[in-house]
ROSEZA-116778 format. One record per residue (C-alpha): residue in one letter; x, y, z. Coordinates in nm, 2 decimals. Example, Ala and Ser with C-alpha at 12.3 -4.5 7.8 and 13.67 -1.06 7.14 Angstrom:
residues 2
res:xx:yy:zz
A:1.23:-0.45:0.78 .
S:1.37:-0.11:0.71 .
END
This chain:
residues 347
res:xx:yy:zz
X:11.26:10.84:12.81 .
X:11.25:11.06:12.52 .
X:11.17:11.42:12.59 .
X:10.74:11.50:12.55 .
X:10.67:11.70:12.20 .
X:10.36:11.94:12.11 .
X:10.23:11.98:11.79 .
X:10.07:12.29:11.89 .
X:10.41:12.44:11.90 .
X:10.55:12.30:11.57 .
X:10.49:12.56:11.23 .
X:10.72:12.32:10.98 .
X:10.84:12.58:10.72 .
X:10.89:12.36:10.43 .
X:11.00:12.47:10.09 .
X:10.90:12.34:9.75 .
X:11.15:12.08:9.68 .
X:11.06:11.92:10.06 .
X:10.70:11.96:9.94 .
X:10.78:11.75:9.66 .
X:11.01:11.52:9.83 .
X:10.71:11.35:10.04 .
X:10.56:11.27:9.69 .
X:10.63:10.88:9.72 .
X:10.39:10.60:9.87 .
X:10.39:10.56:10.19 .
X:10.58:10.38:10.44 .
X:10.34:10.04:10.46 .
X:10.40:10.12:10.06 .
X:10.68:10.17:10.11 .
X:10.85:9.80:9.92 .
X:10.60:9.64:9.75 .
X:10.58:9.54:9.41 .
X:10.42:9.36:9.16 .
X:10.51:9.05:9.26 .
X:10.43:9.10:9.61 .
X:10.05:9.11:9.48 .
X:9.87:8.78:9.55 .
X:9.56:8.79:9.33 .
X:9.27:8.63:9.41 .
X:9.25:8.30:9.17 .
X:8.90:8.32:9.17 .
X:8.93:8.69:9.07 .
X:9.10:8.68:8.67 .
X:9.10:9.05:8.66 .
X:9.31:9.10:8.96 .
X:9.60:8.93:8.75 .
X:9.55:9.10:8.42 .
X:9.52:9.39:8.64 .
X:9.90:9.31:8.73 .
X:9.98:9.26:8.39 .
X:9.82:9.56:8.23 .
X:10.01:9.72:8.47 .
X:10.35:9.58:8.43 .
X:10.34:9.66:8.07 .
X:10.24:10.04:8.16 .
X:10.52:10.08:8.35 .
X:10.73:9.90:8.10 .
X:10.60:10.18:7.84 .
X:10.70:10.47:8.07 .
X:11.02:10.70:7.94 .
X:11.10:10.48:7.66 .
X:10.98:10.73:7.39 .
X:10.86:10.47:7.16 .
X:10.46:10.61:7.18 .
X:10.52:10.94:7.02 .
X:10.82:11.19:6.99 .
X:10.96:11.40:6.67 .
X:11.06:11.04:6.50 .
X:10.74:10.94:6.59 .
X:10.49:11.24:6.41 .
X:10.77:11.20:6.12 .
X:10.79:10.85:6.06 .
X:10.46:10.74:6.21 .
X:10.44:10.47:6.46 .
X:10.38:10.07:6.36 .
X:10.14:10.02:6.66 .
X:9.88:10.28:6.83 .
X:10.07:10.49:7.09 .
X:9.99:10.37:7.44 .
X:9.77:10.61:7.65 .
X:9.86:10.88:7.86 .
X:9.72:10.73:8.17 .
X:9.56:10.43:8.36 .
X:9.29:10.42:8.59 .
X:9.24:10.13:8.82 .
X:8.86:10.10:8.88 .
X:8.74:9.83:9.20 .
X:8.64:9.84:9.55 .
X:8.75:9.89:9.85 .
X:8.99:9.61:9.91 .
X:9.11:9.45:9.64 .
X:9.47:9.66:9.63 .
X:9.43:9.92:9.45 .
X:9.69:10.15:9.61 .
X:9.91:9.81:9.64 .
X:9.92:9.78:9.27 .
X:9.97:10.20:9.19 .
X:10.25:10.19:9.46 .
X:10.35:9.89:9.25 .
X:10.36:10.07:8.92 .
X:10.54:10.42:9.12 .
X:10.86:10.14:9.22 .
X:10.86:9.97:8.87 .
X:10.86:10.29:8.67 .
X:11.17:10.52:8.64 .
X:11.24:10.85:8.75 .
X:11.17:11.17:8.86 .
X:10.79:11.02:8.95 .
X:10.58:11.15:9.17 .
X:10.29:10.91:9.43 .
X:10.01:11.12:9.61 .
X:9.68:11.16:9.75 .
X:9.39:11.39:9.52 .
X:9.42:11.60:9.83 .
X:9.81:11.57:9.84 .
X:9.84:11.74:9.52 .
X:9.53:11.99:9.57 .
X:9.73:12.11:9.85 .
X:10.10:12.13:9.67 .
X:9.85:12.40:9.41 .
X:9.78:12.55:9.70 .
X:10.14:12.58:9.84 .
X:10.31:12.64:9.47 .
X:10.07:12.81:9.30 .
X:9.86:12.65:8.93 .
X:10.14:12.69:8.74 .
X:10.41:12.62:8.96 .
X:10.28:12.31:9.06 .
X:10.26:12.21:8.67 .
X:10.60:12.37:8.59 .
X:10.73:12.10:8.83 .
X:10.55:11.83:8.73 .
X:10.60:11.83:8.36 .
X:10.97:11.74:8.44 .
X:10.83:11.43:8.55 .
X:10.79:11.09:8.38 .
X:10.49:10.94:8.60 .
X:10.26:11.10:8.82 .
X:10.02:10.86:9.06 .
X:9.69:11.02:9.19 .
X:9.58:10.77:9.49 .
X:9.17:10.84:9.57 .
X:9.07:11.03:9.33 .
X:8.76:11.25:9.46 .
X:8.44:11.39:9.33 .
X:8.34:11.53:9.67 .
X:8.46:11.90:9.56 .
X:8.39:12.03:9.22 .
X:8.66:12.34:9.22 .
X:8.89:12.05:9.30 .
X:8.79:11.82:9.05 .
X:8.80:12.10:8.83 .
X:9.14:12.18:8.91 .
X:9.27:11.76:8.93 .
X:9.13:11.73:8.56 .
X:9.31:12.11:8.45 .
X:9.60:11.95:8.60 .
X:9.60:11.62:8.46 .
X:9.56:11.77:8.14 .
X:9.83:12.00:8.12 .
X:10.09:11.72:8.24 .
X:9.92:11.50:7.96 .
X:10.00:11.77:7.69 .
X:10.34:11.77:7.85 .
X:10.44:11.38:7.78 .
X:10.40:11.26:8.15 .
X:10.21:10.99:8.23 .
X:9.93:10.91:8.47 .
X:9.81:10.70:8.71 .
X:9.48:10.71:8.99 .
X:9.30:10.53:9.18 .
X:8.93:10.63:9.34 .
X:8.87:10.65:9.70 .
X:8.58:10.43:9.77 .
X:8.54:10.35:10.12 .
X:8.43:10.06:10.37 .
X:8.11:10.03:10.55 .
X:7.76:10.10:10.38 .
X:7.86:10.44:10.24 .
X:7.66:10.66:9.96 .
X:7.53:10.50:9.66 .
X:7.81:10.28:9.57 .
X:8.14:10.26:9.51 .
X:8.33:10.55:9.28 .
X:8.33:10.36:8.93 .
X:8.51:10.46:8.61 .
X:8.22:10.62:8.44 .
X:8.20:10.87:8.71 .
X:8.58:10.93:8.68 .
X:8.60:10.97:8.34 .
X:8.31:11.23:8.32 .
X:8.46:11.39:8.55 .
X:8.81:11.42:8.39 .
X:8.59:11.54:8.04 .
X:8.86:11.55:7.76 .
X:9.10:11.35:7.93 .
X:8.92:11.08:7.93 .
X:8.93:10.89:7.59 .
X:9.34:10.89:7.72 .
X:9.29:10.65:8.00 .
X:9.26:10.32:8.00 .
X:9.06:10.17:8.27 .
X:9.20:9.84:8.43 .
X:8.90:9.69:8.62 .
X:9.00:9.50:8.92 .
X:8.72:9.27:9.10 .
X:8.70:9.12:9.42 .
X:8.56:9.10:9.75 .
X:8.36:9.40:9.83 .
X:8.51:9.48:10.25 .
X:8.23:9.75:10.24 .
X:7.97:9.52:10.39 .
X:8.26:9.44:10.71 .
X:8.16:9.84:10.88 .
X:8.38:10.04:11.07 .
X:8.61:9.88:11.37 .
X:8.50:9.97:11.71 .
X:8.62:10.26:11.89 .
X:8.79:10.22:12.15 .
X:8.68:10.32:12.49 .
X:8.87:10.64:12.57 .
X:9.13:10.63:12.85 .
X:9.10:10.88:13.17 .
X:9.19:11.22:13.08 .
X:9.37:11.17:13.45 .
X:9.58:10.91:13.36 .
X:9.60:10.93:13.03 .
X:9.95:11.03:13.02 .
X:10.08:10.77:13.28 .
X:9.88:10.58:13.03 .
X:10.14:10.69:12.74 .
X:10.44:10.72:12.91 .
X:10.41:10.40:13.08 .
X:10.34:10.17:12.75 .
X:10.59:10.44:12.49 .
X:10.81:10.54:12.75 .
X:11.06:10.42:12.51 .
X:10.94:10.68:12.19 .
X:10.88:11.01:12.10 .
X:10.53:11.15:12.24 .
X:10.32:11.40:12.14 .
X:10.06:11.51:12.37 .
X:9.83:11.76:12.29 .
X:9.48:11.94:12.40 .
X:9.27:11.83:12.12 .
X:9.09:12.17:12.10 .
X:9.43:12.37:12.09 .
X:9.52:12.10:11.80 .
X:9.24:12.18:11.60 .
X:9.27:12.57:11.60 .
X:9.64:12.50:11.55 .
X:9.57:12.35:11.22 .
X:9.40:12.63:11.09 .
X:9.72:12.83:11.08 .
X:9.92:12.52:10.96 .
X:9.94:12.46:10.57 .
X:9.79:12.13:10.48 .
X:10.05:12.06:10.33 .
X:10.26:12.05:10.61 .
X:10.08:11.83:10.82 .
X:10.33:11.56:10.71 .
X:10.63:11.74:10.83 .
X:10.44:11.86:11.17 .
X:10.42:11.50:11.26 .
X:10.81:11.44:11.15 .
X:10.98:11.25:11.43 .
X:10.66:11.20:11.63 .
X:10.59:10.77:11.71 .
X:10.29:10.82:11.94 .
X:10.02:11.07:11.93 .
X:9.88:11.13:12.29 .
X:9.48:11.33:12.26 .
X:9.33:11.52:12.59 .
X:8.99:11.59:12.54 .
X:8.86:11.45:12.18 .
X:8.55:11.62:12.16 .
X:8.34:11.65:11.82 .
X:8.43:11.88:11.60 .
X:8.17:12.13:11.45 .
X:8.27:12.37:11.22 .
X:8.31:12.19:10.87 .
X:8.65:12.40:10.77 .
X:8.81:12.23:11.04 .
X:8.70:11.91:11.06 .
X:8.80:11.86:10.66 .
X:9.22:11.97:10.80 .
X:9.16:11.74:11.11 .
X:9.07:11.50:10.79 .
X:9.38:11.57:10.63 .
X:9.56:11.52:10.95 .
X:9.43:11.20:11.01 .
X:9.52:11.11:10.67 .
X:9.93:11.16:10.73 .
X:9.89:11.01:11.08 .
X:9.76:10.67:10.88 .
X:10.07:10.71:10.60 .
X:10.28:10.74:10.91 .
X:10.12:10.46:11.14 .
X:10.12:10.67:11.42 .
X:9.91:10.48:11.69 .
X:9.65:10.70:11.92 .
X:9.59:10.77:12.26 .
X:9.31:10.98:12.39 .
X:9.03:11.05:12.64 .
X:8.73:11.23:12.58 .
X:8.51:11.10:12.30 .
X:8.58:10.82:12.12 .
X:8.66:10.93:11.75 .
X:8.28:10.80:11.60 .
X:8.19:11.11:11.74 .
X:8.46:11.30:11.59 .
X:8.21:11.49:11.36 .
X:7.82:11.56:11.34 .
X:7.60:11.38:11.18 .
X:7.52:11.63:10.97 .
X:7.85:11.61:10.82 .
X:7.84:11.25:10.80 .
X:7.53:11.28:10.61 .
X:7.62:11.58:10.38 .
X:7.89:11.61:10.06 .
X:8.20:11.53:10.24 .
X:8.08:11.16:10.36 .
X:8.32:10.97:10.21 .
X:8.64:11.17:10.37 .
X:8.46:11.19:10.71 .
X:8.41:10.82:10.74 .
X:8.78:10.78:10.57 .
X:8.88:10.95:10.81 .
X:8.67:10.81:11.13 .
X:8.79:10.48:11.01 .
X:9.14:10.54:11.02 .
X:9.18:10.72:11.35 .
X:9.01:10.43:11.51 .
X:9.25:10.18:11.33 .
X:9.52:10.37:11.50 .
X:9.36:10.40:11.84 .
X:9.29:10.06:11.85 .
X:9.72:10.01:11.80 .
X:9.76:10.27:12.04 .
X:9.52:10.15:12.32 .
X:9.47:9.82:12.26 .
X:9.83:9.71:12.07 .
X:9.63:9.61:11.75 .
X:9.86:9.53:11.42 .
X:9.76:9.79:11.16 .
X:9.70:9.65:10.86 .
END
């Protein structure tokens, strides 16, 4: 049986090129392309999406949009546009299709979350963080967010600055399942928000089936806090457990870097909760957000006792600004308690 681990007792020191090494799409990402796509026949923009796409990453590097020849000599056709944003909802494969574009366009390229890259600024530092990126010939923003506006702020400062710099760009919104807010995240609200960057994206509109009307899984019913770890041991005997107070997990994160989380959950298969209780105090429920976040790139299946993860935060919170990353968040816990307690396939 492999040896027990405890986040609680991991701090990952992890420097800036690591950092920047985990910028790539996830593992269930991790090899699909365009062709590996199947758009809906009775949806036409989900294949013109493709298309759009194909030739956007067929632009990327080639220096034929602009360039000293090109404010010389003048270009023959207008220069293609510093980024693309892929406006639908939840469902139709968006992140499929940016992951798509990050595997079809050349390198250095970085793929991320808003938050991902809100967090590297707050690792790196502003400038740092642009210093970096402007080396790079694609950078993918999945879920864009609104829910912040210092971050927003930030995103479209960022954005911006890599623009001036030649690189181009990519993002997705972040709209959610279940009867959430006012409606999905559409492309007007993106490009107000992105203000002078905005007349530089094209928007690639992607229709489909609308899985907001499905709701939320069921949570499972917690396990036994006294047998929750015969519980573990006895189904993932065979992988690498980490079994933690939940409570001690939470105040943990606090003196954990976001940014981190990934590499505090490097090497861990099964994540074994005592205790899940709701969580109060909104600074730590938005890191247990970004926790939960990594756990789902990682598909690392839950067990716990206690409270089954609907009640993870107050209903306050579920109510206030932060909505859509709570219920994200709620959402994809139980995804991955439902694999760890009931040997659901994640999809």
């Amino acid at each position: 049986m492999a040896p027990i681990q405890h986040l609680t007792h991991r701090t990952p020191q992890v420097t800036a090129d690591e950092l920047l090494a985990g910028f790539h799409p996830s593992h269930r990402f991790g090899e699909v392309s365009f062709d590996s796509y199947r758009p809906d026949p009775s949806q036409p923009s989900q294949s013109e999406a493709v298309q759009r796409l194909r030739d956007f990453a067929a632009g990327i590097g080639s220096g034929s949009a602009g360039g000293l020849f090109g404010r010389i000599f003048g270009a023959r056709r207008p220069a293609a546009k510093a980024g693309i944003y892929l406006d639908g909802g939840f469902g139709v494969g968006k992140t499929h299709l940016l992951a798509s574009l990050w595997h079809a366009a050349p390198g250095p390229k970085a793929f991320g979350t808003f938050v991902e890259y809100t967090n590297l600024v707050g690792a790196l530092s502003f400038r740092k963080t642009v210093e970096v990126l402007s080396g790079y010939k694609l950078v993918c923003i999945d879920e864009f967010e609104l829910d912040d506006p210092g971050d927003t702020v930030l995103m479209s400062r960022l954005m911006r600055e890599l623009s001036d710099a030649g690189v181009k760009l990519a993002a997705t919104s972040n709209t959610l399942p279940g009867s959430l807010g006012d409606g999905r995240f559409a492309a007007v609200d993106f490009q107000r928000e992105i203000q002078v960057l905005a007349d530089q994206f094209d928007v690639a509109r992607i229709d489909g089936e609308d899985y907001r009307h499905r709701g939320l899984p069921q949570a499972p019913e917690p396990i036994g806090d006294a047998e929750l770890e015969e519980y573990a041991t006895s189904r993932y005997g065979d992988r690498t457990l980490a079994v933690d107070d939940f409570a001690e997990l939470v105040r943990h994160l606090s003196s954990v870097h976001p940014s981190r989380y990934r590499q505090l959950l490097d090497g861990i298969d099964v994540l074994v909760l005592h205790n899940v209780h709701t969580i109060t105090e909104q600074s730590l429920a938005l890191r247990f957000v970004v926790l939960a976040d990594r756990l789902y790139d990682k598909d690392v299946p839950i067990v716990a006792s206690g409270a089954p993860f609907s009640e993870l935060f107050t209903q306050e919170m579920l109510a206030g600004g932060y909505m859509k990353k709570y219920f994200r968040a709620v959402s994809r816990l139980t995804a991955l308690a439902r694999e760890g307690q009931k040997g659901e396939v994640l999809l």
